[in-house]
C-alpha positions as CSV (number, residue, x, y, z in Angstrom):
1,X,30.2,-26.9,-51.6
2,X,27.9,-29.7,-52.2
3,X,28.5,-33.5,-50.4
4,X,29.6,-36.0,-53.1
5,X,26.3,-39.0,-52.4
6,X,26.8,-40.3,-56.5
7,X,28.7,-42.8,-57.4
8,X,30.7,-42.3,-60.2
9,X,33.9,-43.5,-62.1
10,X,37.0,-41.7,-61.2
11,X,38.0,-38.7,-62.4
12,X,41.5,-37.1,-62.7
13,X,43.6,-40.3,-61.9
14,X,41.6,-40.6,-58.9
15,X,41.9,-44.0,-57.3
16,X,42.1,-46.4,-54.7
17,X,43.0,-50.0,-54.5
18,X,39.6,-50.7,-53.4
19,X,37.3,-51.3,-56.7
20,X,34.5,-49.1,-54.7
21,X,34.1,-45.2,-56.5
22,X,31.3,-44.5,-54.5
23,X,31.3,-41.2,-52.3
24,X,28.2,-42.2,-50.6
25,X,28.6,-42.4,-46.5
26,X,28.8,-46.0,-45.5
27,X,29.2,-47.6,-41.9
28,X,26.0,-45.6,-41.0
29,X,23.6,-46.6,-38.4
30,X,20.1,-44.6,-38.4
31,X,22.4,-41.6,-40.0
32,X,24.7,-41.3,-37.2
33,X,29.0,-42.5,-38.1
34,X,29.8,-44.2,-34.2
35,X,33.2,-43.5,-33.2
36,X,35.1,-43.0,-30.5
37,X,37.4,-40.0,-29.8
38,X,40.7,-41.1,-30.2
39,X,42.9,-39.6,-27.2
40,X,47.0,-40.2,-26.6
41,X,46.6,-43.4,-24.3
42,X,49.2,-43.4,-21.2
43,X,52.7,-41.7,-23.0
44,X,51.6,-42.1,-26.6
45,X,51.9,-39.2,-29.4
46,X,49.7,-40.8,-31.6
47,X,49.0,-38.0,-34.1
48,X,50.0,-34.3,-35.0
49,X,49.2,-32.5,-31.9
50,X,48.8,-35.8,-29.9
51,X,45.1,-36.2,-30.5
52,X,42.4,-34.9,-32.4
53,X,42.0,-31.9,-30.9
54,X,45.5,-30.8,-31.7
55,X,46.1,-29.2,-28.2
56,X,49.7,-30.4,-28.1
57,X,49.8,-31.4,-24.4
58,X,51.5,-34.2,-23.2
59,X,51.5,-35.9,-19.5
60,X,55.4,-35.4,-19.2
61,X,58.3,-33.8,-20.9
62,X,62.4,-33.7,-20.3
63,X,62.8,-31.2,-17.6
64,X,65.9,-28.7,-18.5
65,X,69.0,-29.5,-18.6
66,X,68.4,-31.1,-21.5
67,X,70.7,-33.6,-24.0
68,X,71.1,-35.7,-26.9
69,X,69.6,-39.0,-26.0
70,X,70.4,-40.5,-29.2
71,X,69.6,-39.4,-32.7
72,X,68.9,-41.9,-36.1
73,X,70.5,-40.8,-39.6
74,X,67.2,-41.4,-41.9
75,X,68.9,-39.4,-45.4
76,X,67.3,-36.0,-46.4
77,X,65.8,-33.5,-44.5
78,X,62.8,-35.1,-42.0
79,X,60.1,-32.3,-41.5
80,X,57.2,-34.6,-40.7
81,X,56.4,-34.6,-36.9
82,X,56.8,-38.2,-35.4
83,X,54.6,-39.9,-34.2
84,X,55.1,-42.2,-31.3
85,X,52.9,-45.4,-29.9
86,X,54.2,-48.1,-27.6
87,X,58.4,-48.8,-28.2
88,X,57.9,-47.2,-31.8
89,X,58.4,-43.8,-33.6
90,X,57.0,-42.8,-36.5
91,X,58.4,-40.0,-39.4
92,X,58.4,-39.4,-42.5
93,X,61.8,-37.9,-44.9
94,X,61.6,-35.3,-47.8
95,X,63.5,-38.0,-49.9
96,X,59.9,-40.0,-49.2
97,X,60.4,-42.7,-46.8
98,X,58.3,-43.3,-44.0
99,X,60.3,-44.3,-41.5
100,X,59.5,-46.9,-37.9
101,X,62.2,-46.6,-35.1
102,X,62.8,-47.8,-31.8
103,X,62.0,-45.0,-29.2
104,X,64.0,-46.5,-26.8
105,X,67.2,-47.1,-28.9
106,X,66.6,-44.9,-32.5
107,X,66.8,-48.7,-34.1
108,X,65.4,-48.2,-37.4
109,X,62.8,-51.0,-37.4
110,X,61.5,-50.8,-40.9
111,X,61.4,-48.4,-44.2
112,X,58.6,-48.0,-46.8
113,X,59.5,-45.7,-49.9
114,X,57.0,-43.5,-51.7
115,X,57.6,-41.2,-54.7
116,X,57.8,-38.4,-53.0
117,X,58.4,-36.0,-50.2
118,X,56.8,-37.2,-46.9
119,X,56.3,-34.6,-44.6
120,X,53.1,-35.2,-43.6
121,X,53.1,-36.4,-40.1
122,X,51.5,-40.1,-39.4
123,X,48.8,-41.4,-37.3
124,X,48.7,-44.1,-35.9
125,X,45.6,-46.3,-34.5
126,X,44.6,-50.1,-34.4
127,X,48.3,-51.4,-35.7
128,X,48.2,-49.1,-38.4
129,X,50.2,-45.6,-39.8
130,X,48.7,-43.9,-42.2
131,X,50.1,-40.7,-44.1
132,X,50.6,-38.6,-47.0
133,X,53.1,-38.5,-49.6
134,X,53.8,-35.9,-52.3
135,X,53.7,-38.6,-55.0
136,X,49.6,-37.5,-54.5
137,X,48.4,-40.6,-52.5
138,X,47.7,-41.6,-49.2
139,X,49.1,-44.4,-47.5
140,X,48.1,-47.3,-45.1
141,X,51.1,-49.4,-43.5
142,X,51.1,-52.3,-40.9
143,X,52.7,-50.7,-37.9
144,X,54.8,-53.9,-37.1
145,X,56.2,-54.3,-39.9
146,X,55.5,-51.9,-42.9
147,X,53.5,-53.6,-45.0
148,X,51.5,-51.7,-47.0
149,X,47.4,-52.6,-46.2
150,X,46.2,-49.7,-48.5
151,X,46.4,-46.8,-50.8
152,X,44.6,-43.9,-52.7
153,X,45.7,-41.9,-54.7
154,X,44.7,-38.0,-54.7
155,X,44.8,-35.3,-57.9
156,X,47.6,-33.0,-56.5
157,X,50.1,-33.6,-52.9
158,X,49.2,-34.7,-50.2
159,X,51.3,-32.7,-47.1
160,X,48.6,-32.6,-45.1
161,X,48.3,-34.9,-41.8
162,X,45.7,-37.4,-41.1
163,X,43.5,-37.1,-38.3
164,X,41.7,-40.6,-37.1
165,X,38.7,-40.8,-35.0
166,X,37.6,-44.0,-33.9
167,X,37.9,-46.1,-36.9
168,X,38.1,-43.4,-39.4
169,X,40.7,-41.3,-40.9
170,X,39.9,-38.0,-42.1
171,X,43.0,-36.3,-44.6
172,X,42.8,-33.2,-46.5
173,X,45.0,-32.5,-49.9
174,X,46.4,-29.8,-52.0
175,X,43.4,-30.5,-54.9
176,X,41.0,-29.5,-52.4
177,X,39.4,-32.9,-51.4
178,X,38.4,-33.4,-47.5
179,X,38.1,-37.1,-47.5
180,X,36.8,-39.3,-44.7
181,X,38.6,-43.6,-45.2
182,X,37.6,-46.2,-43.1
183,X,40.2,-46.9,-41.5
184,X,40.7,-51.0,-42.2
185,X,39.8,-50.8,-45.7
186,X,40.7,-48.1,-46.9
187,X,37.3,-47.9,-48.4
188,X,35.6,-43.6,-49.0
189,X,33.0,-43.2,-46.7
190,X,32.6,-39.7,-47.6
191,X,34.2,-36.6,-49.8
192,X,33.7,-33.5,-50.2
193,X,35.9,-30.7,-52.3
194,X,37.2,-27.2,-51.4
195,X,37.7,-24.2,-53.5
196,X,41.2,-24.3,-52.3
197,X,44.2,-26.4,-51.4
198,X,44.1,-28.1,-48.1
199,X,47.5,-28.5,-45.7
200,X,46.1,-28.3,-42.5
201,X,45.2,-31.3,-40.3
202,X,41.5,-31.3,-39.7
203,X,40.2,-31.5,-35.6
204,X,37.7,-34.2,-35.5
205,X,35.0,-34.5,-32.4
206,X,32.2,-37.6,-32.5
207,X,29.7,-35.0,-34.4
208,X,32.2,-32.7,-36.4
209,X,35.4,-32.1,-38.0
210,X,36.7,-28.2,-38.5
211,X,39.7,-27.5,-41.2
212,X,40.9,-24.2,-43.5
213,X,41.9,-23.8,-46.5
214,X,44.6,-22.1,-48.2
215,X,42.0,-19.7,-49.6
216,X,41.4,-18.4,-46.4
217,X,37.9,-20.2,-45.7
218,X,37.5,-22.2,-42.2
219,X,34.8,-25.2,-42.6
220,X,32.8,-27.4,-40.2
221,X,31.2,-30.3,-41.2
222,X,29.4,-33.1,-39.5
223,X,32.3,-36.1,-39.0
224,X,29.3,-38.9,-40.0
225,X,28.8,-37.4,-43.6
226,X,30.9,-34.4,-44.4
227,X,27.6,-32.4,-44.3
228,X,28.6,-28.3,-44.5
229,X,26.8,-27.1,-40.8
230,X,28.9,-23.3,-41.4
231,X,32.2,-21.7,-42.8
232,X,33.8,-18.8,-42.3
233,X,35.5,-17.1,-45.0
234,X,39.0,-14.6,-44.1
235,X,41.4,-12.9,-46.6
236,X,44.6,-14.7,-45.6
237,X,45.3,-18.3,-46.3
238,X,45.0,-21.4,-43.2
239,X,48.1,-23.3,-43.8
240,X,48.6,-24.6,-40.2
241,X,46.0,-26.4,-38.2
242,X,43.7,-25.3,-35.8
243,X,42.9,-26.4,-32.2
244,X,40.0,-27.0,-30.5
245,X,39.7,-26.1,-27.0
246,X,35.8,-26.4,-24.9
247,X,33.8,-24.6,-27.8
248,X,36.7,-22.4,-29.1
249,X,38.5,-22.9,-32.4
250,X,41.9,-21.1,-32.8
251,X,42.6,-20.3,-36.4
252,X,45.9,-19.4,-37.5
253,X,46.4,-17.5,-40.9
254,X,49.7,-16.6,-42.8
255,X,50.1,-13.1,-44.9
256,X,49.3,-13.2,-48.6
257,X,52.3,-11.8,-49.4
258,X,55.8,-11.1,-48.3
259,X,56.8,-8.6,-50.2
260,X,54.4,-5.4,-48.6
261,X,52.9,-7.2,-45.9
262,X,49.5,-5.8,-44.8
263,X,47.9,-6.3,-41.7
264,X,45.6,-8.7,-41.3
265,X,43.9,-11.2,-38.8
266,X,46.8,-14.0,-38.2
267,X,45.1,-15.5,-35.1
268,X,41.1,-16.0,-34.7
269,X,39.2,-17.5,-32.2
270,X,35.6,-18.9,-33.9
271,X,32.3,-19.9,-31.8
272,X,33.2,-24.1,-32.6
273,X,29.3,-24.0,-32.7
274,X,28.1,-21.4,-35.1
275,X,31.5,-20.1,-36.8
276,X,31.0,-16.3,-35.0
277,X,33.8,-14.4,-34.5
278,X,34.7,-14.2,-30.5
279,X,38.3,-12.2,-31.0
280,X,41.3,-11.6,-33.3
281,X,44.9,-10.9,-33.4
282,X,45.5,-8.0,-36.0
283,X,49.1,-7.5,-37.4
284,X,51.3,-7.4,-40.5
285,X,52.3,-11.0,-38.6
286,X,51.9,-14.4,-40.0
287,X,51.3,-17.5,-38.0
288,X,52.8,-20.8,-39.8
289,X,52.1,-23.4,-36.5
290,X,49.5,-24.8,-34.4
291,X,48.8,-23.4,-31.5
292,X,48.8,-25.3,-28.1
293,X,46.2,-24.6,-25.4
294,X,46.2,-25.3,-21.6
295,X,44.6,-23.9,-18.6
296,X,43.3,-20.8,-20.3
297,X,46.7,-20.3,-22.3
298,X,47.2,-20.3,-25.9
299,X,51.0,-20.6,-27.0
300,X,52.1,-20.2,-30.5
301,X,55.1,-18.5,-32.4
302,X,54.2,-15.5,-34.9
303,X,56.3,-14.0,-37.7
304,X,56.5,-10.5,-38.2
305,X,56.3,-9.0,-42.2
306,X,58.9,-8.9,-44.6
307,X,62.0,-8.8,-41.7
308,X,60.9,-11.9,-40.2
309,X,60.9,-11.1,-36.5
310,X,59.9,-14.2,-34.6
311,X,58.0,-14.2,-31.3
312,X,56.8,-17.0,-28.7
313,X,53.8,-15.7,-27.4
314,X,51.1,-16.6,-24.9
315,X,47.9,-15.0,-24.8
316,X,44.5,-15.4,-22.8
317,X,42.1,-17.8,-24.4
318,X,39.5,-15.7,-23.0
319,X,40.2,-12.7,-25.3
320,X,43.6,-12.8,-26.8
321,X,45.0,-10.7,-24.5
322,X,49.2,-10.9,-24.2
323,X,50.5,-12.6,-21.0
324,X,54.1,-12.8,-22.1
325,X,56.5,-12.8,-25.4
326,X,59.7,-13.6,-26.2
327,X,61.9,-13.2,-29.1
328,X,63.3,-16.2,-30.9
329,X,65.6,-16.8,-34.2
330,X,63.3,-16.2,-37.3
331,X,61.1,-18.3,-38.6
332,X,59.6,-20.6,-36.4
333,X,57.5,-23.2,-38.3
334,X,58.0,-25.5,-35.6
335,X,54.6,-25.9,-33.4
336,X,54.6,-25.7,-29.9
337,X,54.6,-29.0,-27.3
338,X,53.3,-28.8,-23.7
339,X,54.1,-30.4,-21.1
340,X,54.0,-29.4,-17.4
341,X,55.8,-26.6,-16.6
342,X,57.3,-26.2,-19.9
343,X,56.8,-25.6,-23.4
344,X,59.0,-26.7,-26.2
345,X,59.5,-25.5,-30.1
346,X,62.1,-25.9,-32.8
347,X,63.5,-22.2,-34.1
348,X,64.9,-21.2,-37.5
349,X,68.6,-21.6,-36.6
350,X,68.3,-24.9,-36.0
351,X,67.7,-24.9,-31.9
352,X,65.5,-26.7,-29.8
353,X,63.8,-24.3,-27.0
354,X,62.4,-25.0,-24.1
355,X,60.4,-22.0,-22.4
356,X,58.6,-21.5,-18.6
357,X,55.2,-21.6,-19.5
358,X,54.8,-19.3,-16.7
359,X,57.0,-16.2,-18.1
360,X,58.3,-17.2,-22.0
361,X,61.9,-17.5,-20.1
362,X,64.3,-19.7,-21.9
363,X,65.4,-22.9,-19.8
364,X,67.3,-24.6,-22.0
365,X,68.8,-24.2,-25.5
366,X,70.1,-27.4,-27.7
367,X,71.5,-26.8,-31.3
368,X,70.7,-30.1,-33.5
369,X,71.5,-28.7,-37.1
370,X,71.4,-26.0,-39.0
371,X,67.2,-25.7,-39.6
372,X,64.1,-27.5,-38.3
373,X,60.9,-27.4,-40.0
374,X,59.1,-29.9,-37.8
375,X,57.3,-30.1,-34.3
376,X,58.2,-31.5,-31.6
377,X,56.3,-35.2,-30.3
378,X,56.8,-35.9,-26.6
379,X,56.5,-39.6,-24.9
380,X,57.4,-40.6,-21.8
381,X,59.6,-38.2,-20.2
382,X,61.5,-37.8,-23.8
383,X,61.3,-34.8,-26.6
384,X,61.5,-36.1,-30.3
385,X,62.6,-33.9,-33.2
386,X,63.5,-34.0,-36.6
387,X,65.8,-31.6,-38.6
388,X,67.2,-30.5,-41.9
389,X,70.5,-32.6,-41.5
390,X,68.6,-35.8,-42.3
391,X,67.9,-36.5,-38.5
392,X,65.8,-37.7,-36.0
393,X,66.7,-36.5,-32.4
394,X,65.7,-37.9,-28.7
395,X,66.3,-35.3,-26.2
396,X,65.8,-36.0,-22.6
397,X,66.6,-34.5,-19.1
398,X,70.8,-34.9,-19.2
């Protein structure tokens, strides 16, 4: 796909608030965007898998037995992952409010309502959230208080989550657009447009960004100017993220179909350099979640064919081979959360699990409702959740 340099008037209903249509790079110095790599400071969860690399690892989590701290009653169903810097939690609802809440208390501190379903997860950098909304555009609030600072609007949904970099923000969307926002202005640096819908959060490092699509093709571009350096094409659809881990991307992939499942390559791990093939996971197995990485570990939750048999598993970065599994209440679409010795997922029938990292043993078991589609976001010794019941939950040690 060829880089967008013209400018042009919009097309589609494509706008912004800004009067710019140029899809020309700005904030260039000699060629080369300058940003910094955006990292959780101290407890923070500032993003969908805490940074940019989407390793979901935090410094500390609840330690088993754990409880109910408190939970907030937001209205429908919240499957957007929160979000959490300083006192305040971020999350989005399927009736599509974006929602700010104390993390302390589960105060809500402020609404803002869109026109549709949020369950894209926020990000959050320099006093400011910024998300998706199915209503097709893309959304820049004042963390304090909720005002809105910005907005664009996109061709088809946005359930995609942001990713910022420095003082960028790059967000994918279903009409296949990879777009790169400055961050204060909302203003396009860059876009470029897929063959297929995008859902997946992309990783951004200083020099590139890496992202699929749901037709199956995984892309790396350089972060500066959206510039195509490989892809690497697959049969399945990307829905989930991937992670980035040294010079390894993990690729997760869902089955085509349902119905007759074939087998097919649900987890890959791609050369972050030059797109080759290192190993694969072969299976009649989708993989819906991101997987989390550390020390040489990858942990992630796979579904099996048309009965729907769910597994935690962690394998050897190194070559995929299985360490340990263990069978949980189909389907997981919850991604995993590290955090010393454990790790932490939401399952089908509504649970919260938290596993040894060591041996896949279940430590602890807490029902919230009666599904969760989101992942869990860990701050400061505490474990936040939402669920299907219209809920956000704080767990902690009891």
């Amino acid at each position: 796909m060829k880089v967008r340099w013209e400018c042009r008037p919009a097309a589609r209903g494509r706008h912004s608030l800004s009067s710019t249509r140029c899809r020309f790079p700005t904030g260039l110095v000699a060629g080369v965007l300058v940003f910094a790599l955006v990292l959780p400071a101290g407890a923070d969860w500032p993003m969908f898998g805490a940074g940019p690399l989407h390793l979901g690892v935090a410094e500390a989590g609840p330690l088993p037995p754990l409880a109910v701290r408190w939970s907030a009653a937001l209205g429908s169903s919240v499957d957007s992952s929160a979000a959490i810097v300083g006192n305040q939690v971020f999350v989005g609802t399927a009736d599509g409010e974006l929602c700010a809440l104390s993390a302390e208390q589960g105060t809500v501190l402020w609404r803002f309502r869109t026109e549709g379903a949020v369950v894209s997860s926020p990000a959050v950098a320099s006093g400011r959230v910024v998300f998706g909304s199915v209503d097709c555009f893309v959304y820049c609030l004042a963390a304090a208080d909720g005002r809105l600072l910005w907005k664009y609007r996109t061709w088809r949904p946005v359930t995609a989550s942001p990713t910022v970099a420095g003082e960028v923000v790059f967000l994918g969307s279903m009409d296949g657009t990879m777009t790169a926002f400055d961050l204060a202005s909302g203003q396009v640096r860059w876009q470029v447009e897929e063959a297929a819908g995008i859902s997946s959060a992309p990783v951004v490092t200083p020099d590139l960004l890496y992202y699929g699509d749901r037709g199956g093709t995984v892309h790396a571009r350089r972060a500066a100017n959206g510039e195509q350096i490989w892809s690497a094409a697959a049969k399945s659809p990307v829905m989930a993220s991937p992670t980035l881990t040294g010079d390894t991307l993990l690729v997760p992939y869902v089955s085509p179909t349902a119905l007759v499942p074939p087998k097919v390559d649900y987890l890959i791990a791609l050369d972050a350099t030059t797109g080759a093939r290192r190993w694969a996971l072969n299976g009649a197995v989708s993989v819906f979640t991101t997987p989390a990485v550390a020390d040489g570990l990858v942990y992630f939750a796979q579904v099996e064919g048309c009965l729907s048999a769910t597994e935690a598993r962690a394998i050897s970065l190194a070559d995929g081979t299985l360490i340990w599994k263990r069978a949980l209440p189909p389907i997981v679409t919850s991604s995993p959360a590290l955090a010393g010795d454990y790790l932490y997922l939401g399952a089908g029938d509504g649970a919260l699990y938290c596993l040894a990292r060591a041996t896949g043993e279940i430590k602890a078991r807490v029902a919230l409702a009666k599904k969760i589609y989101a992942s869990p976001a860990l701050s400061d010794g505490r474990l936040y959740l939402g669920a299907n019941d219209g809920r956000l939950y704080c767990l902690a040690t009891e």
